[in-house]
Every structure is written in structure tokens, then in C-alpha cells.
NURORO-36905 format. One record per residue (C-alpha): x, y, z; residue number from 0; residue in one letter. Coordinates in Angstrom, 1 decimal. Layout:
! residues N
R, X, Y, Z, NUM, a $
...
//
This chain:
! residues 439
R, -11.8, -21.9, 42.2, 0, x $
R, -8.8, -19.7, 41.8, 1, x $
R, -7.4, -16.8, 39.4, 2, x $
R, -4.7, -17.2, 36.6, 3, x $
R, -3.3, -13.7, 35.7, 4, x $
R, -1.5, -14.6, 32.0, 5, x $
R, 0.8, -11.8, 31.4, 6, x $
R, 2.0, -11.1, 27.9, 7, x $
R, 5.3, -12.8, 27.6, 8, x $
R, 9.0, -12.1, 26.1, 9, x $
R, 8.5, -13.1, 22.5, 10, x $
R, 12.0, -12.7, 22.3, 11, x $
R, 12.5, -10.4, 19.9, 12, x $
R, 13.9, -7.8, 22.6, 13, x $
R, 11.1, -5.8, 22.3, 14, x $
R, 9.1, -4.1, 25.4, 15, x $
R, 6.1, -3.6, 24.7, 16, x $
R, 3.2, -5.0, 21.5, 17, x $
R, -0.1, -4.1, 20.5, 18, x $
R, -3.2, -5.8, 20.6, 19, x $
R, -4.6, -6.2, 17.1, 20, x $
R, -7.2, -8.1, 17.6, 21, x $
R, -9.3, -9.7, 20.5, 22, x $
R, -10.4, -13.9, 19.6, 23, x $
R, -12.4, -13.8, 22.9, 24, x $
R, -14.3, -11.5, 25.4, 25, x $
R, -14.9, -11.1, 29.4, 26, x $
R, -17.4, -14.2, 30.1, 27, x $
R, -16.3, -16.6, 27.4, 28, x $
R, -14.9, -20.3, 28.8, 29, x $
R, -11.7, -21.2, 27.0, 30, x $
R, -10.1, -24.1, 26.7, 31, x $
R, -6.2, -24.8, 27.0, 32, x $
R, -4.4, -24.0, 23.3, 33, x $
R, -7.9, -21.9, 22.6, 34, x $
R, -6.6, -18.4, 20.7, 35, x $
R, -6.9, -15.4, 22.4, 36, x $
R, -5.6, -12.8, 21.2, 37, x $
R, -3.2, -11.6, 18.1, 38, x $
R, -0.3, -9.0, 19.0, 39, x $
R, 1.6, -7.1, 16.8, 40, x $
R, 5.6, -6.6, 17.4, 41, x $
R, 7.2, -4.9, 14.9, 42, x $
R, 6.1, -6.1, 11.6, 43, x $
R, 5.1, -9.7, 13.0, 44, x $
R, 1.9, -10.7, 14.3, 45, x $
R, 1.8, -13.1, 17.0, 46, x $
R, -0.6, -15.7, 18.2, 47, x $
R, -1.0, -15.8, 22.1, 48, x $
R, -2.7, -19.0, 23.0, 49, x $
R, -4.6, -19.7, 26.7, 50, x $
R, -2.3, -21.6, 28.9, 51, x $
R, -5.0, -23.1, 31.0, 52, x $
R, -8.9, -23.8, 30.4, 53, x $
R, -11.2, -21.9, 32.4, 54, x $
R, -13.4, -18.6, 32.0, 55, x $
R, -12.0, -14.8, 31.1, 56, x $
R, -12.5, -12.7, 33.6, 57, x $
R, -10.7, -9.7, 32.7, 58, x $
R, -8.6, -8.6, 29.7, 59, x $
R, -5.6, -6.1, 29.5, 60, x $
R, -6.8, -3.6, 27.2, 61, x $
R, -8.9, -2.7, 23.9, 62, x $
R, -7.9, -3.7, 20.4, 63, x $
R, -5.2, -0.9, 19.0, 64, x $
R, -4.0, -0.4, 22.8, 65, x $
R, 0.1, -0.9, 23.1, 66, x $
R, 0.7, -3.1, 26.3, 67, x $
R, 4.4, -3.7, 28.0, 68, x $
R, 5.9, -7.7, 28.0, 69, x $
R, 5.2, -8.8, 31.3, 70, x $
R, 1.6, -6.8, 31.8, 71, x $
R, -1.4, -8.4, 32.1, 72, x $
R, -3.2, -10.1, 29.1, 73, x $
R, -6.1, -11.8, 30.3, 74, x $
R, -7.1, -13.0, 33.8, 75, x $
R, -8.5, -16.9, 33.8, 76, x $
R, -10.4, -18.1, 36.6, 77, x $
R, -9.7, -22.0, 36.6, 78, x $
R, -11.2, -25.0, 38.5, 79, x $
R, -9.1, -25.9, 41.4, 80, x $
R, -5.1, -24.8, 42.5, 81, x $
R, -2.7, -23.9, 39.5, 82, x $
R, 0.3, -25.8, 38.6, 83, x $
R, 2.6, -23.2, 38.7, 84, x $
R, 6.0, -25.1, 37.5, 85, x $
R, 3.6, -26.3, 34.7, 86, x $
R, 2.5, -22.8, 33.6, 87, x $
R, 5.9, -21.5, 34.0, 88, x $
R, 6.7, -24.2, 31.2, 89, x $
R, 4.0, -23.2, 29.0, 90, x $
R, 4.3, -19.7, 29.2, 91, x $
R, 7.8, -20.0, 27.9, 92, x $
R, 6.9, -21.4, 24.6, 93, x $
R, 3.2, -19.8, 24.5, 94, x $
R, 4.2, -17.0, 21.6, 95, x $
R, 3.6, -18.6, 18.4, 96, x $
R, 4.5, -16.5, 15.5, 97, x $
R, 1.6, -16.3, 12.7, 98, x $
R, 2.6, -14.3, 10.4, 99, x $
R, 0.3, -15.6, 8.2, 100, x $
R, -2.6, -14.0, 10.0, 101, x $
R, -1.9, -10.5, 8.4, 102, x $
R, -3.6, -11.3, 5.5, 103, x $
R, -6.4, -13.4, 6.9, 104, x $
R, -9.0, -13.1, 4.0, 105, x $
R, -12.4, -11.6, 5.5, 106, x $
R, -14.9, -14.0, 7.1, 107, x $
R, -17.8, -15.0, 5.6, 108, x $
R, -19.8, -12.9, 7.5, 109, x $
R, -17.8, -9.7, 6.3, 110, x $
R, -18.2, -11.0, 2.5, 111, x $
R, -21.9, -11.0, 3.1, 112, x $
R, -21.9, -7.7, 4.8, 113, x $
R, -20.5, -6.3, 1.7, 114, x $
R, -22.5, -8.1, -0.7, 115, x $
R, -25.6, -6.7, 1.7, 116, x $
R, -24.4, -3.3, 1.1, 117, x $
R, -23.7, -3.5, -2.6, 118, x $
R, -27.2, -5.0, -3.3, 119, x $
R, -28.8, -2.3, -1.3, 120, x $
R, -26.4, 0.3, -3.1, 121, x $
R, -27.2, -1.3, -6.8, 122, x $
R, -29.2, -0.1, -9.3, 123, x $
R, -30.8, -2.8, -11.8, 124, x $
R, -30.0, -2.7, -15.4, 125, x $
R, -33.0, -4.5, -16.9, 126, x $
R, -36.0, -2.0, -17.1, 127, x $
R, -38.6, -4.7, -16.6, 128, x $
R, -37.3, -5.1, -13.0, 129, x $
R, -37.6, -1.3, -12.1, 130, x $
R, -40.5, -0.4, -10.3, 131, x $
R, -42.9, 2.5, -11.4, 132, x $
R, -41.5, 4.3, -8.3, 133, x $
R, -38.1, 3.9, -9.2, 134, x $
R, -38.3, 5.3, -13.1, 135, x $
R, -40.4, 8.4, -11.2, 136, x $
R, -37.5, 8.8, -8.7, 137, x $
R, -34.9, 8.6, -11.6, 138, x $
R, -36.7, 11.7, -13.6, 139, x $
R, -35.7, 15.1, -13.3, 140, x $
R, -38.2, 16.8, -10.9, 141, x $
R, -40.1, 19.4, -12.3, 142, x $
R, -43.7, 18.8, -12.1, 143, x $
R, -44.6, 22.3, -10.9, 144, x $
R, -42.4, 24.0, -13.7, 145, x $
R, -43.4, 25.7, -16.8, 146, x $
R, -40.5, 23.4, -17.8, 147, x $
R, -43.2, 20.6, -18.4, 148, x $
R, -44.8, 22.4, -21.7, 149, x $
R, -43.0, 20.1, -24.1, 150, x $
R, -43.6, 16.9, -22.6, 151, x $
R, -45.1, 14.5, -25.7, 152, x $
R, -44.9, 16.9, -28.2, 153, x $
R, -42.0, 16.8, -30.8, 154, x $
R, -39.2, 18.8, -29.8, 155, x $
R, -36.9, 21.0, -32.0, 156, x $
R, -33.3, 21.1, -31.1, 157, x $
R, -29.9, 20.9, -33.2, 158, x $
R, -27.9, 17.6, -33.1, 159, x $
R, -25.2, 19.4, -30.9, 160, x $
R, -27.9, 20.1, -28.4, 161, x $
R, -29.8, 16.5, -28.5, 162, x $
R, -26.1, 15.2, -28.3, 163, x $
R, -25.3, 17.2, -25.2, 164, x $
R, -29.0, 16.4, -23.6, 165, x $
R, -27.6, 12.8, -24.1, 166, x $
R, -24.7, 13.0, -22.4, 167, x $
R, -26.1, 14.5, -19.4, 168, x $
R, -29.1, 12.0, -19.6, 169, x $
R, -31.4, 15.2, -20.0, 170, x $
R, -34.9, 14.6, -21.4, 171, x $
R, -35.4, 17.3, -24.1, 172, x $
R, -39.4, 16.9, -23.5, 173, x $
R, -38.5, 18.2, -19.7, 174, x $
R, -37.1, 21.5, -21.1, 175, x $
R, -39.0, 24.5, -21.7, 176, x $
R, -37.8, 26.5, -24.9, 177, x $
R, -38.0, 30.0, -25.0, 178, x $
R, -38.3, 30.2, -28.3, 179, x $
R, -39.3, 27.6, -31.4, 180, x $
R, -36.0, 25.7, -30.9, 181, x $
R, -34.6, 24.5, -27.7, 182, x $
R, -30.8, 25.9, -27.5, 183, x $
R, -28.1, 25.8, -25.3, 184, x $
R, -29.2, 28.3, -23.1, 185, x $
R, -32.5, 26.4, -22.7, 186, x $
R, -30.4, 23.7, -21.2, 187, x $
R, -28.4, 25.5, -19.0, 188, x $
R, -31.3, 27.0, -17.7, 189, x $
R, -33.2, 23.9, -17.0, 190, x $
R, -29.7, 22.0, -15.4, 191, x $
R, -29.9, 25.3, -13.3, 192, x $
R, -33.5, 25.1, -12.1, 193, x $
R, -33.4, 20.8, -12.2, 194, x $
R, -30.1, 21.1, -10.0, 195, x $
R, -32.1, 22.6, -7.7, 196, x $
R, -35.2, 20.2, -7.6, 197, x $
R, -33.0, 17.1, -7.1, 198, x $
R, -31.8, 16.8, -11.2, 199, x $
R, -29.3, 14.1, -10.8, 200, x $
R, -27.4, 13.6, -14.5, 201, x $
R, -26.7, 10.1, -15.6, 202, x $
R, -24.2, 8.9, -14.3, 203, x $
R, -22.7, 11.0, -11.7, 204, x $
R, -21.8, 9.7, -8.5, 205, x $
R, -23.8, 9.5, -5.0, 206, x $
R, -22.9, 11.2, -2.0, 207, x $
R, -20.9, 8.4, 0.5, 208, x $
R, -21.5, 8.1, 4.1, 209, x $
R, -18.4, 9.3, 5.9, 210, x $
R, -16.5, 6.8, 7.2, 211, x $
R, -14.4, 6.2, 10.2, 212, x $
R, -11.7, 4.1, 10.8, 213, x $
R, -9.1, 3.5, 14.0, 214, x $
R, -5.5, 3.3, 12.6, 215, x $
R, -4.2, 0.0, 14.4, 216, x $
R, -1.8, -2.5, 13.1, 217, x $
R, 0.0, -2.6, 10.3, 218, x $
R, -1.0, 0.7, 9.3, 219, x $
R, -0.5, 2.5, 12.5, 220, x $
R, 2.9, 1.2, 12.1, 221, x $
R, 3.8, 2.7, 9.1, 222, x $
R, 2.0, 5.6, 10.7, 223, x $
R, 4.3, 5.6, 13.1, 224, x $
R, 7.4, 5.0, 10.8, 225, x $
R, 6.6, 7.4, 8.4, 226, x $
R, 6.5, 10.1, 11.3, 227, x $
R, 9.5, 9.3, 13.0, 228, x $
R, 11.3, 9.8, 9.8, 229, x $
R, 10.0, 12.8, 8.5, 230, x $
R, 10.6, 14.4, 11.8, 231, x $
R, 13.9, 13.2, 12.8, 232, x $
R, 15.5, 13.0, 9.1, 233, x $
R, 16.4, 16.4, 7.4, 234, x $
R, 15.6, 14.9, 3.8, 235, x $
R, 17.0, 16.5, 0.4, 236, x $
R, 16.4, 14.5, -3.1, 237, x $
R, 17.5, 14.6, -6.6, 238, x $
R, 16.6, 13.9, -9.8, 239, x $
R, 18.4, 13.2, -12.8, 240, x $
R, 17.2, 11.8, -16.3, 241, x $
R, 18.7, 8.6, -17.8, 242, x $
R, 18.4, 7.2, -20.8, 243, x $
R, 17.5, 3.6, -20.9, 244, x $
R, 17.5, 2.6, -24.6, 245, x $
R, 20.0, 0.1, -24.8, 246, x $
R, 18.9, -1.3, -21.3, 247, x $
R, 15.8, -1.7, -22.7, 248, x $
R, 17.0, -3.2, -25.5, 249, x $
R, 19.0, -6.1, -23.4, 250, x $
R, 16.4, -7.2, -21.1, 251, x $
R, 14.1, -7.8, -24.2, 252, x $
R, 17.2, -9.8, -25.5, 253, x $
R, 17.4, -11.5, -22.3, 254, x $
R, 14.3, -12.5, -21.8, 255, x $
R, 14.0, -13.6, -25.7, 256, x $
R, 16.4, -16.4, -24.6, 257, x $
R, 15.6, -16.9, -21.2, 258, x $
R, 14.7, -20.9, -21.3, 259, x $
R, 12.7, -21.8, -18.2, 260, x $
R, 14.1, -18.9, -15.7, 261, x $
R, 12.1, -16.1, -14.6, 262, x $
R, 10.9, -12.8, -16.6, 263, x $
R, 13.3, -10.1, -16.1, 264, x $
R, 11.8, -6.7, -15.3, 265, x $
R, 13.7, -3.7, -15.0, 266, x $
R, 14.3, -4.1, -11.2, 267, x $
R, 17.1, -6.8, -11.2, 268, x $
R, 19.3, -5.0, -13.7, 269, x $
R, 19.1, -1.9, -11.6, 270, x $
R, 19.7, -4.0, -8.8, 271, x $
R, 22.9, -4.9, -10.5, 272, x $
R, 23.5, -1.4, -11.0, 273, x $
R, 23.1, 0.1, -7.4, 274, x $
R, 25.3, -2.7, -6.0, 275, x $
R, 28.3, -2.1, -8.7, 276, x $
R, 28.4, 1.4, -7.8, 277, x $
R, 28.4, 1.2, -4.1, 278, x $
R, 31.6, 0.3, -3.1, 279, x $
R, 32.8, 3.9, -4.4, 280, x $
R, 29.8, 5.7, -1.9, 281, x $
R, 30.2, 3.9, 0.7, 282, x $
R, 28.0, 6.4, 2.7, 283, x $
R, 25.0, 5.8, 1.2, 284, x $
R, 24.8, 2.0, 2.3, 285, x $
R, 24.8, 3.1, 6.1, 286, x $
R, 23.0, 3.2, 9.5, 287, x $
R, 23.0, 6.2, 11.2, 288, x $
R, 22.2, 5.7, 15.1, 289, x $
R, 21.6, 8.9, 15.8, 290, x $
R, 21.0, 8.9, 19.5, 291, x $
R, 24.6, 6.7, 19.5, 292, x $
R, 26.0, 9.5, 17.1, 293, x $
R, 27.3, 6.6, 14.8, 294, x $
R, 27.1, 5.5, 11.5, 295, x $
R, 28.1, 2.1, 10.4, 296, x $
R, 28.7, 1.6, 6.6, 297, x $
R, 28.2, -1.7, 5.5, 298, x $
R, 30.1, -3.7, 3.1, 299, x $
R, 27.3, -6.6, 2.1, 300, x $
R, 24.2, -5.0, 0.2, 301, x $
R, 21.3, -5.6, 2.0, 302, x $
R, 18.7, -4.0, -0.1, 303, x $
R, 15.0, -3.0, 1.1, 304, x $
R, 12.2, -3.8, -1.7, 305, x $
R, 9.4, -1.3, -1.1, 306, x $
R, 6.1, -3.5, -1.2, 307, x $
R, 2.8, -2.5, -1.5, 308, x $
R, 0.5, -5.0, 0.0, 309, x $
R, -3.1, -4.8, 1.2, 310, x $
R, -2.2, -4.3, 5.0, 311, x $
R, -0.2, -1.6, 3.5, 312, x $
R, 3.7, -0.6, 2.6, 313, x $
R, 5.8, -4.0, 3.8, 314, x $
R, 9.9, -3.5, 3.1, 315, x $
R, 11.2, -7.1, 2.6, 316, x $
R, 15.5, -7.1, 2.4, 317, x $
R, 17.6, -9.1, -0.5, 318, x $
R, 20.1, -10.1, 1.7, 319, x $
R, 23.3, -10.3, 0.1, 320, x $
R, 22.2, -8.4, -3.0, 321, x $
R, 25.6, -8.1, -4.8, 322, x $
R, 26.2, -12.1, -5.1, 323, x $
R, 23.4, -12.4, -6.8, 324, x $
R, 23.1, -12.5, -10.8, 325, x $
R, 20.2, -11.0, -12.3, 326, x $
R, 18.6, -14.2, -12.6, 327, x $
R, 18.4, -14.9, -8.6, 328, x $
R, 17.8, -11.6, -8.1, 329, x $
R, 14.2, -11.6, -10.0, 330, x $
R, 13.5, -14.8, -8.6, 331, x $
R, 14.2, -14.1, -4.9, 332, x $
R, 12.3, -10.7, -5.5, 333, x $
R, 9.3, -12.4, -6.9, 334, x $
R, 9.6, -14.7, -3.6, 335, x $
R, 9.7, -12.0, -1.2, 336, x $
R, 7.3, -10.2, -2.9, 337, x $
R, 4.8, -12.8, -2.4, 338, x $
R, 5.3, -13.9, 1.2, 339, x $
R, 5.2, -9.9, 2.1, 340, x $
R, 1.6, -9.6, 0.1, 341, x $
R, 0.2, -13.8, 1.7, 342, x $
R, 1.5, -12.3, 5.0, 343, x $
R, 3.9, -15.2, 5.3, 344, x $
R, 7.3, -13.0, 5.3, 345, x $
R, 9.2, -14.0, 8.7, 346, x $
R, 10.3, -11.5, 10.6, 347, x $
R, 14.2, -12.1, 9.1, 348, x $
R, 13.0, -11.0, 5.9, 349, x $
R, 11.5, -7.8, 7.0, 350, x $
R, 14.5, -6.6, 8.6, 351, x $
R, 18.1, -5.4, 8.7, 352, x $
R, 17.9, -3.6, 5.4, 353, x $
R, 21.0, -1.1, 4.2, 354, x $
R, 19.3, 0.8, 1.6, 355, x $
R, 16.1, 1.0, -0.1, 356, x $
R, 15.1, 0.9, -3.5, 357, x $
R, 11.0, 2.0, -3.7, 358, x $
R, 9.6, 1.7, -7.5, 359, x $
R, 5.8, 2.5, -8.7, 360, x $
R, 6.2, 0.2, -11.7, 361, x $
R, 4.0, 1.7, -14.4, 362, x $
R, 2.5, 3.9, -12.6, 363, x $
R, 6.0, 5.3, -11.9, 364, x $
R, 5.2, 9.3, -12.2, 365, x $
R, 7.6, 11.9, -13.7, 366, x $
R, 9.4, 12.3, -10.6, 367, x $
R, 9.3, 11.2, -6.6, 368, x $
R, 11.0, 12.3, -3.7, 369, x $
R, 10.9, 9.0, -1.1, 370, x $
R, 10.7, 9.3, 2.1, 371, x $
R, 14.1, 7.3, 3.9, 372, x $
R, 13.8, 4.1, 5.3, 373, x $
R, 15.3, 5.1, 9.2, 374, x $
R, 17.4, 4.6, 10.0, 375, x $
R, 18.9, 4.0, 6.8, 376, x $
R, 20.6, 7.2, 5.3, 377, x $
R, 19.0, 7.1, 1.4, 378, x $
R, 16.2, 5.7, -0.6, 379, x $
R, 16.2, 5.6, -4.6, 380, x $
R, 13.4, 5.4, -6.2, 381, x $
R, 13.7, 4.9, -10.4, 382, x $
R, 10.3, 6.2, -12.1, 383, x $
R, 8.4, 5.7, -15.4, 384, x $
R, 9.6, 5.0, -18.6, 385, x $
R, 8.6, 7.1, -21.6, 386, x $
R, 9.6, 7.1, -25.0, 387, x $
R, 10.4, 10.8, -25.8, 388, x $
R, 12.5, 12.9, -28.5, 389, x $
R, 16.1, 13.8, -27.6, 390, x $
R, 18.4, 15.4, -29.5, 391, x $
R, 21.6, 13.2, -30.2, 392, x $
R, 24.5, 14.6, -32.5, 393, x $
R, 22.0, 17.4, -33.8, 394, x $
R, 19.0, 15.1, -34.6, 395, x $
R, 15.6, 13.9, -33.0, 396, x $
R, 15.8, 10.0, -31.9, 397, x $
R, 12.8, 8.4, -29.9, 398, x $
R, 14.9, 6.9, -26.6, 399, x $
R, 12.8, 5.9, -24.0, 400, x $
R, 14.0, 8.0, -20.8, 401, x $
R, 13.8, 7.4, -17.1, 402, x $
R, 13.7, 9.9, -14.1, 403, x $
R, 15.8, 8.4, -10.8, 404, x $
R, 15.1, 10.1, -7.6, 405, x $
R, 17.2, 9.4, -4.5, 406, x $
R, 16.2, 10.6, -1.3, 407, x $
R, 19.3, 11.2, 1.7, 408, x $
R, 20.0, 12.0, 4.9, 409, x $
R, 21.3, 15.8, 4.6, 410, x $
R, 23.2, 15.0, 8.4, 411, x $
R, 25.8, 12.0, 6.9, 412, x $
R, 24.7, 12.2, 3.3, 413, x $
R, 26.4, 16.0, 1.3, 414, x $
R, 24.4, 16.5, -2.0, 415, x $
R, 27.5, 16.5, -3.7, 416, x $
R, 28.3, 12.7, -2.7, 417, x $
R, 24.2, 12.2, -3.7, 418, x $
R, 24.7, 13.4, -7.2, 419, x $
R, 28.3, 11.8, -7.9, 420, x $
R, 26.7, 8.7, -7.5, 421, x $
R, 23.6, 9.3, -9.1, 422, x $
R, 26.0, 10.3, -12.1, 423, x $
R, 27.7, 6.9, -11.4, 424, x $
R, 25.0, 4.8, -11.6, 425, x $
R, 23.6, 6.8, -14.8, 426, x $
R, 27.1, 5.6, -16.5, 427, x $
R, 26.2, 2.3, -15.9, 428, x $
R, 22.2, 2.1, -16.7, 429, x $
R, 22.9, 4.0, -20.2, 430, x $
R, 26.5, 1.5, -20.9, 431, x $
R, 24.6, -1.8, -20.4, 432, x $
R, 27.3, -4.1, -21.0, 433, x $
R, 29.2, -2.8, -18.2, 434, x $
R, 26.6, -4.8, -15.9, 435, x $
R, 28.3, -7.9, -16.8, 436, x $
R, 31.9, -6.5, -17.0, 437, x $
R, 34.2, -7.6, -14.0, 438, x $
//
């Protein structure tokens, strides 16, 4: 017998260190050679480390959420005769497997059921024949030792507003004592008072939750982590300006009327189009800013950041080469990398090396936003809802459907005055349409 130490190898990413995300095995188990063991996080890519040997764990190099350095310890294998060293050295050098994939692993059976478990014990049957005569007691207002109780069976005497509001609050009229021939609002308020007190529960309303508590590893520690670094190192200053997106508006539903067999545009690939024509005047704003080096490189290609929500949480996949593309490839290759971000199957090329950011809500969109930058990239710009409103043009009221842009920057390379020029800039563009497709 003899003792394999498997140490977490280069993945050769030129990273130092990864965290565990989640454990496939435990001290004890007997592993065969290729078995999983454990998946590690580097970056925004999950990796699959695989046992080199078959034999049984006898140690492991730390918890689930714990950050190890390359070259530590990941498990410890105790093996059946002498090791083949030259052999392991082989396999060890081609052991990382990159699974990306495995970041949106749909739950196991066994968590589906869990849920369901929950949920039935949570659930309240509709069907009245089902309820049990302790159940309809436990649903009633308590109030069996209350005066309250005096007009139970008998035929109560209330206005429609206050039957209407009993309704509502799923009040039984027969529980509520009147002080005088009628039962009034004041009757009502007096018996929610005294009910709320006994355990009155209205229709409807919503049960206390367990608290719940839940270890930020992963993804989400990494946009923990992200989020931080930025806020902290990055003085931030936005603004906002309104834009008028009629006649762009107009176009796209043009466009896509005669679109033949390529994709639906939305707003995002004309915008696109927008942000990369007026770039090459501000070149600032398409920049890296090392700030430990003291540097910042502006780029000449467009390499533009989609902020993603997904349900491992905010994923930034990069349109390389944005301003080649038309606005056809551009909502193609955006529906693309929107998918493999949300399946888990983005590489780790596509979630890197963006210039500049654009972050959009959709629908949701809000009246305004101020992003938080994308480090170390130097501005984020972030278009918001939609909404038709009244605007005064030439001394009348039209209904044009108006847009708030926000753009985030980096108050250390980034002067307001540069952020607002080309916020102005692109406005020219968004509100003249045509320009878009003007060489």
C-alpha cells in the first residue's frame, strides 16, 4: 500500500489559486481512475478534476467554498502497490477538463423531490371536501371566548360597503359583535383588532418564512467579489440624458416587417451600431485602466460586454469585434451568447477581454440606473425603458416614445465633460436613424 498526494494542477489559465465548488466524493469513498472528484471554479469557468489513479480518499484539501493555491493538495489516494510516477506525471498534465457546462447542472432528482416535499407540506387544498374538520376550525377567526360570538346564525345587518369589505378580508360578519342594530365599520375594525390578536389570519395574506441561510460560493461569490473590488477601487460618477426614440422605433418595426428568415431585431443591435459609430471620436471610454501599472490602453476594435442575467447569476459574455458586425449578426451572435452564458456552455474566451459594457433591463428597464463599471474597464452604459410620453415639439403635444441612457465612468481617466459629449453624440445618432447605415 502506498499514498498518492494529487495536488490541484496549472489549468493554464495563469491563474494561482481556485475554489472548490463542489465536493463528488468524501474521506472513505474508493475511486476508480477517471472517477470525478471535485469541481473548481477559476474565474468564470468551472473545471472538472478527475482521479488520476484508483484507490481510496484519505484526505481532501479543504471544504466546499474554500480557495486553494495550484499546486496544493486536492485529495490524498491511498493506492494498491508502488506508483508509476512518469505515468502520473503524464496524467496530471492533461487531468483539468474544462466543464463549463456544469454551471447550470439542473437539480438532481432528489432536490426536485425535496421541493415538491416541501410545497406539499406548505399547500393548502382547494376542494372543501378534502379539508378536514380540523383544518376549517384552524382556518376561522378565534374567538370562542368573545362576546364577538352573539351573531353567529342569526341574520346579520350590515351595508353592502361593509359586507364588501368583510369579503375582502375573508371576515365572517356572523363572528362580529355589533354595537348597535347594524354592524359598521367600526364594528370591523374592532373585531380585526381583537381577532389580530387571537390568531385572525385574513384571506389571503402571507405566512411567516423560516429564515434561511445560505454560504455565498461560486458564481455568486464571484460577482461578490467583483462587484466589491469595483465599487471600492473605482470613483464612479453617471449621467443621464433623455432620447427620443420615435423614428428608431419606427425602423426596427420596418425592419423586422421585411426581415425574411433572419432574426428579430430588438433594440439592442441598433444601439449596438450606435455605441460603435460614435467611439472612435471618445476614444477614452473604450479603455483599460491598470491601475496598479498606472496605464490605460485605449482600444481600437470594440469588444463589447453584454450584461447577462442567468440563474447562477450576472454572466458578462463579449461581442468580439462589435463594429464589423451589421445589425443582423449582431442580434444573432447576441442571441448565441446569450444562450451559452444562461446553458452554462460559454467558454471561457467568450467571457472575457471585454472593452466596454453595455447592461440593459429590457422591459423592466426603470426610469433611470446608475451601473456599476465593469473593472477594469473605464464605463458602462446602460439604455432604460421605453415609454410613450407627451413632448412638446414646435409648440404642440406629440406622443414620442422616450428613452433614459445612463452611462457610468471612471471619474480617474473618464472627465464628465468627455461622458456627456458623447452621450450627446450618441443621442444624435439614436434620434437620426438613418445615420446608422450612413458611411
Amino acid at each position: 500500500m502506498s499514498k498518492y498526494t494529487f495536488n490541484l494542477p496549472d489549468i493554464g489559465e495563469g491563474i494561482a489559486e481556485a475554489e472548490i465548488v463542489k465536493w463528488h466524493i468524501k474521506v472513505g469513498d474508493v475511486v476508480a481512475e477517471d472517477d470525478q472528484l471535485a469541481d473548481v471554479m477559476t474565474d468564470k469557468a468551472t473545471v472538472e478534476m478527475e482521479a488520476p489513479v484508483s484507490g481510496k480518499i484519505v484526505a481532501i484539501g479543504g471544504e466546499e467554498g474554500d480557495i486553494i493555491a495550484i499546486g496544493s493538495m486536492l485529495v490524498e489516494i491511498e493506492v494498491e502497490g508502488e506508483v508509476d510516477a512518469e505515468k502520473l506525471e503524464e496524467l496530471e498534465a492533461s487531468d483539468a477538463v474544462v466543464d463549463s457546462a456544469e454551471q447550470a447542472r439542473p437539480a438532481s432528482i432528489n432536490d426536485k423531490q425535496d421541493i415538491e416535499n416541501k410545497e406539499e407540506k406548505t399547500s393548502v387544498s382547494t376542494n372543501p371536501t378534502a379539508r378536514t374538520e380540523t383544518e376549517q376550525v384552524a382556518d376561522a377567526p378565534v374567538a370562542s371566548d368573545s362576546p364577538a360570538t352573539e351573531n353567529a346564525g342569526q341574520k346579520v345587518l350590515a351595508t353592502p360597503a361593509v359586507r364588501k369589505r368583510a369579503a375582502d378580508l375573508g371576515v365572517d360578519l356572523g363572528q362580529v359583535k355589533a354595537q348597535g342594530e347594524h354592524i359598521r365599520h367600526s364594528d370591523l375594525d374592532a373585531y380585526l383588532n381583537y381577532g389580530s390578536g387571537q390568531g385572525y389570519r385574513p384571506a389571503g395574506s402571507v405566512q411567516k418564512r423560516d429564515d434561511e441561510v445560505i454560504k455565498v460560493i461560486g458564481m455568486r461569490r464571484k460577482i461578490a467579489q467583483n462587484m466589491a473590488d469595483s465599487k471600492r477601487n473605482i470613483p464612479h460618477f453617471s449621467y443621464v440624458d433623455e432620447i427620443d426614440m420615435t423614428e428608431l422605433e419606427d425602423m426596427r418595426a420596418d425592419l423586422n416587417a421585411n426581415r425574411g428568415d433572419r432574426p428579430k431585431l430588438t433594440m439592442l443591435p441598433l444601439m449596438i451600431v450606435a455605441i460603435c459609430k460614435s467611439l472612435p471620436e471618445f476614444p477614452m471610454l473604450n479603455a483599460i485602466y491598470d491601475d496598479e501599472a498606472g496605464i490605460v490602453t485605449r482600444h481600437g476594435a470594440v469588444h463589447l460586454g453584454m450584461a447577462t442575467q442567468t440563474g447562477q447569476g450576472l454572466m458578462v459574455p463579449v461581442l468580439r469585434n462589435a463594429q464589423d458586425m451589421n445589425v443582423w449578426q449582431l442580434a444573432s451572435e447576441i442571441a448565441r451568447l446569450a444562450a451559452a452564458a444562461r446553458d452554462g456552455t460559454a467558454t471561457a474566451k467568450e467571457l472575457t477581454g471585454s472593452t466596454l459594457t453595455l447592461t440593459s433591463l429590457g422591459p423592466l428597464g426603470g426610469i433611470a440606473t446608475t451601473p456599476v463599471i465593469n473593472r477594469p474597464e473605464v464605463a458602462i452604459i446602460g439604455p432604460n425603458k421605453i415609454v410613450e410620453r407627451p413632448m412638446i415639439i414646435d409648440g404642440e403635444i406629440h406622443a414620442r416614445k422616450l428613452m433614459n441612457l445612463s452611462i457610468s465612468c471612471d471619474h480617474r481617466v473618464v472627465d464628465g465633460y468627455d461622458a456627456a459629449s458623447y452621450v450627446q453624440a450618441l443621442k444624435h445618432l439614436l434620434e437620426t436613424p438613418v445615420l446608422l447605415f450612413a458611411d
